[in-house]
C-alpha positions as a Markdown table, in Angstrom:
| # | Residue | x | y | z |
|---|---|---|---|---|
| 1 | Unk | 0.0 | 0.0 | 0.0 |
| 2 | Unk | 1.5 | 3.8 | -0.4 |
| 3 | Unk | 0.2 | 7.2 | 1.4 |
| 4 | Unk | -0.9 | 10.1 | -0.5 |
| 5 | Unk | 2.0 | 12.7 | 0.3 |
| 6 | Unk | 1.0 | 15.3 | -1.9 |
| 7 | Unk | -2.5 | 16.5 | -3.7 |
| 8 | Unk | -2.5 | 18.9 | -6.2 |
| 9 | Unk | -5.0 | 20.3 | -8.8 |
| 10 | Unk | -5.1 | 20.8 | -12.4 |
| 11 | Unk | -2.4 | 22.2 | -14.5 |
| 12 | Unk | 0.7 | 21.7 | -12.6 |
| 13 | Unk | 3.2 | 22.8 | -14.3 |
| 14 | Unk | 6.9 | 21.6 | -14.7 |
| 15 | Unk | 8.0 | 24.7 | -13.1 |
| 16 | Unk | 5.9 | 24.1 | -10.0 |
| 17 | Unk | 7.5 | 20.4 | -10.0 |
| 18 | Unk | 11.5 | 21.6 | -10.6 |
| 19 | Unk | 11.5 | 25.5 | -10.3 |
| 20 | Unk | 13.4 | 27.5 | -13.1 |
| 21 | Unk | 15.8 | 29.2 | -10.9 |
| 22 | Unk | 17.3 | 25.0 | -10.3 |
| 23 | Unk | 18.4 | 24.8 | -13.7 |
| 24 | Unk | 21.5 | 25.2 | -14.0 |
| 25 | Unk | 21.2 | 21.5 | -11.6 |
| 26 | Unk | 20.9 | 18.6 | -14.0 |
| 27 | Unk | 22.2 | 15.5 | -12.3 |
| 28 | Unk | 19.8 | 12.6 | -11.2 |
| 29 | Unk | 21.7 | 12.5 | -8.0 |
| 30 | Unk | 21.1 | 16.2 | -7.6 |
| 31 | Unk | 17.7 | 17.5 | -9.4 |
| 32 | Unk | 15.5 | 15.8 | -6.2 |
| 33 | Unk | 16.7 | 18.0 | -3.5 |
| 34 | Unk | 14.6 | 21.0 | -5.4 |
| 35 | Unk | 11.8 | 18.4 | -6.2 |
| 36 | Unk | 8.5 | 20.7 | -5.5 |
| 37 | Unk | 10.7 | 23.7 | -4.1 |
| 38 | Unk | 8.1 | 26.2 | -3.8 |
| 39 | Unk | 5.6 | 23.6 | -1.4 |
| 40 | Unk | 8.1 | 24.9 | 1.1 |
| 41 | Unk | 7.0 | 21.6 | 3.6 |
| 42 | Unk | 7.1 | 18.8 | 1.1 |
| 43 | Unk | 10.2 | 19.5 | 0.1 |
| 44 | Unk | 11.2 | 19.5 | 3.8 |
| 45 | Unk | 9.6 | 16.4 | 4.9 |
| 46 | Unk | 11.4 | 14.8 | 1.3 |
| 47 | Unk | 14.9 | 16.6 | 1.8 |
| 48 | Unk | 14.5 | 15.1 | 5.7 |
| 49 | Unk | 13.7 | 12.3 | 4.4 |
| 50 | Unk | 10.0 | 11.4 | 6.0 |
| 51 | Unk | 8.4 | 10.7 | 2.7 |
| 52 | Unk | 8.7 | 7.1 | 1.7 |
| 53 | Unk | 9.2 | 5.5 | -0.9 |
| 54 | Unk | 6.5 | 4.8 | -3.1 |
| 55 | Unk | 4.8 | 7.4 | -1.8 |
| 56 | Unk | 1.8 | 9.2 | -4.3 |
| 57 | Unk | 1.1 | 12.3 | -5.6 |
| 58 | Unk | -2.2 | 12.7 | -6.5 |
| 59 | Unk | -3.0 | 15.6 | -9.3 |
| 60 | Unk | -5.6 | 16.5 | -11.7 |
| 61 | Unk | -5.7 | 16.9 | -15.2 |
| 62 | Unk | -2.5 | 17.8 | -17.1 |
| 63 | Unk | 0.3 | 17.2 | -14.4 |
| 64 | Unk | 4.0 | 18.7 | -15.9 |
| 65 | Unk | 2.1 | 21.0 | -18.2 |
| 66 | Unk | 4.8 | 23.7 | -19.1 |
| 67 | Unk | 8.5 | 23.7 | -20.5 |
| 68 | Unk | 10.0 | 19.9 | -21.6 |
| 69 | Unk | 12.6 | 20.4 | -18.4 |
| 70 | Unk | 13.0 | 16.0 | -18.1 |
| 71 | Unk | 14.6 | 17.4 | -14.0 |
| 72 | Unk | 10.5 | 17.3 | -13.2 |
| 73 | Unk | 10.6 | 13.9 | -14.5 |
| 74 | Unk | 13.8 | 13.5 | -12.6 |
| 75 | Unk | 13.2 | 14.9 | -9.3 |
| 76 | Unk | 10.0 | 13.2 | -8.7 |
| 77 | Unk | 12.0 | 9.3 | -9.6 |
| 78 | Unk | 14.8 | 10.5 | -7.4 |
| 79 | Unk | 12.4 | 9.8 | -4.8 |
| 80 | Unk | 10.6 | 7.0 | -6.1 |
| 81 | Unk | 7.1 | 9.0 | -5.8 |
| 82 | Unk | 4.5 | 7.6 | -8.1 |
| 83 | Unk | 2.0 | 10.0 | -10.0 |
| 84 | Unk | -1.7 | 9.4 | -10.3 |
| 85 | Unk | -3.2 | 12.2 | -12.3 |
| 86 | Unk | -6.2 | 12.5 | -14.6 |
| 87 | Unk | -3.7 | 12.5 | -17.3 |
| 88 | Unk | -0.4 | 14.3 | -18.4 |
| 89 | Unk | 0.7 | 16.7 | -20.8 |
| 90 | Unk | 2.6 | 15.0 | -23.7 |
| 91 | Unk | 6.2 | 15.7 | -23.2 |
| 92 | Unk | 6.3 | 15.3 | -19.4 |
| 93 | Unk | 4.8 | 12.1 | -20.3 |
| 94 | Unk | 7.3 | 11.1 | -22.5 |
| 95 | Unk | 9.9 | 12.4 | -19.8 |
| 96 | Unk | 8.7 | 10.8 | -17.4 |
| 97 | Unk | 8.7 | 6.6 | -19.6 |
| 98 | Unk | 11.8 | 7.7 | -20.6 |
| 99 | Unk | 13.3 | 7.8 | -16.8 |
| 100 | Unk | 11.2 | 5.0 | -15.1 |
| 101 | Unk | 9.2 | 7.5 | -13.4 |
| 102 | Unk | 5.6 | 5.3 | -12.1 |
| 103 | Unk | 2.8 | 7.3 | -13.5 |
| 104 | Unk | -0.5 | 6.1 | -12.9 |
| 105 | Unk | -3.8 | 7.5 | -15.3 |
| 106 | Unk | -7.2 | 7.3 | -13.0 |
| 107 | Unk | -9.5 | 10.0 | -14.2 |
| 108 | Unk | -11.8 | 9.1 | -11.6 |
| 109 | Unk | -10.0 | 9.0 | -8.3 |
| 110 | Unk | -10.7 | 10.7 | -5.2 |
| 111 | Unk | -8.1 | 10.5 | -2.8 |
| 112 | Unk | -6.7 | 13.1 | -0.1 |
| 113 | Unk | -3.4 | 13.3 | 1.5 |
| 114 | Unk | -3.1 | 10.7 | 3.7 |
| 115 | Unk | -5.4 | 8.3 | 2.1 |
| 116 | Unk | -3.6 | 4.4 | 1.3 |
| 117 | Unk | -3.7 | 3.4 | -2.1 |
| 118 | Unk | -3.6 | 0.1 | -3.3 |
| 119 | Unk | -2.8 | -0.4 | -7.1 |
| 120 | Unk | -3.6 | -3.6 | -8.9 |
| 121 | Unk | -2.9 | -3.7 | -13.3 |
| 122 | Unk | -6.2 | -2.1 | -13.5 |
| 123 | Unk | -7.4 | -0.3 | -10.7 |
| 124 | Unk | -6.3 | 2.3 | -7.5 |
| 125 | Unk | -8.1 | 0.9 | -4.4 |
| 126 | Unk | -8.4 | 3.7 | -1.8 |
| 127 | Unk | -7.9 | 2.0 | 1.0 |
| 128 | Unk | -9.4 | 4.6 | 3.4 |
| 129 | Unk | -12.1 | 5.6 | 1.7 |
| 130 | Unk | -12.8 | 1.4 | 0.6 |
| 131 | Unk | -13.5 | 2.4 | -3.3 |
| 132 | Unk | -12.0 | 1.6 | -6.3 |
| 133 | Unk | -11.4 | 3.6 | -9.2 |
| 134 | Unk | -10.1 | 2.0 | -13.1 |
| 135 | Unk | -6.9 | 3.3 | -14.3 |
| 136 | Unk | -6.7 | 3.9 | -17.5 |
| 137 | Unk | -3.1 | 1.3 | -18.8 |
| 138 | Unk | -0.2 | 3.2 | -20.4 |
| 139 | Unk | 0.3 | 1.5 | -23.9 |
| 140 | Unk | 2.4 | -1.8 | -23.4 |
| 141 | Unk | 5.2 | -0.1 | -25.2 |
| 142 | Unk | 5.4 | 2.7 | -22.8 |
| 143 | Unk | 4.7 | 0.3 | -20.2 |
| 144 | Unk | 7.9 | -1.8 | -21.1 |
| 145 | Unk | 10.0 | 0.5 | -20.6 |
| 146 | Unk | 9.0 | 1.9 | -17.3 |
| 147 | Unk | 9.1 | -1.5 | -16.1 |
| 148 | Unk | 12.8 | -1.6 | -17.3 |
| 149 | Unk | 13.9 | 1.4 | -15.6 |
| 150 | Unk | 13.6 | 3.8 | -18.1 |
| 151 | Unk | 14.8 | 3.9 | -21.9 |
| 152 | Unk | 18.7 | 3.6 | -21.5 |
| 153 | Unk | 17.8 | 0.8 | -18.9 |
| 154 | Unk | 15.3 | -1.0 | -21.7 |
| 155 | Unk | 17.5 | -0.6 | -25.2 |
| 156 | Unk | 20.7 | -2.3 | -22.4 |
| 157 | Unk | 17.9 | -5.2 | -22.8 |
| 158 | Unk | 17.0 | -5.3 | -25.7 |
| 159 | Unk | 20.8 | -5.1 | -27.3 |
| 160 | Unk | 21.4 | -8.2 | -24.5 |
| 161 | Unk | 18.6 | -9.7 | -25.6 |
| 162 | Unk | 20.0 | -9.6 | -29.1 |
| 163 | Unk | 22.9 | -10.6 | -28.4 |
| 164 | Unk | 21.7 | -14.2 | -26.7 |
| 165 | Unk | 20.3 | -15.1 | -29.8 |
């Protein structure tokens, strides 16, 4: 099961998730310190370290609107959150397959911080609340390669995979 942490609304945008001023930070290892910057106490109780992994950020509809910045995508795998929104904007998306980053799509779900979510291949049980809500599968291709890690993780693979036969 994993906690809500963090509910948001519609349109949050890439610069609410890594802040423009963090830029000039592009390192994996480094880009999660500044994850959320702005919500001045998550990115405490992250940086502190009292947000587990696993733990879900809930959003609404078109989570990492805004620039293609992949340190949005970044920061929020650097602490292994997962992302259940209504749906995403198109690059962060894309960002977000290509790093491994967990995003769930549940157009339905009603969850508050603190809630326990339990996810199954095609549903989001809230525990708390004892409903159940489809999610809407990323395409198995996509899907693949979050599984894998990410894309550089996944092509490793594949070329293995190649290789053995």
């Amino acid at each position: 099961m994993a906690k809500v942490v963090l509910r948001l609304g519609d349109d949050v945008s890439t610069d609410a998730i890594y802040p423009g001023r963090f830029m000039a930070t592009v390192l994996p290892t480094e880009t999660p310190q500044h994850c959320f910057a702005d919500h001045v106490e998550f990115n405490k109780k992250l940086v502190q370290g009292e947000v587990a992994p696993g733990s879900v950020v809930v959003a609404g509809r078109n989570f990492g609107t805004g620039s293609s910045r992949e340190q949005a995508a970044s920061c929020l795998k650097g602490w292994d959150l997962v992302v259940v929104a209504h749906n995403y904007s198109r690059i962060f998306l894309q960002n977000a397959v290509n790093l491994g980053l967990r995003l769930v799509v549940c157009s339905a779900l009603e969850a508050d911080e603190g809630d326990e979510l339990e996810f199954t291949p095609h549903t989001v049980v809230n525990q708390t609340t004892v409903r159940t809500y489809p999610i809407e599968p990323l395409p198995r291709a996509r899907l693949a390669i979050v599984e894998a890690g990410g894309l550089i993780p996944y092509v490793r693979m594949k070329l293995l995979e190649e290789r053995l036969d």
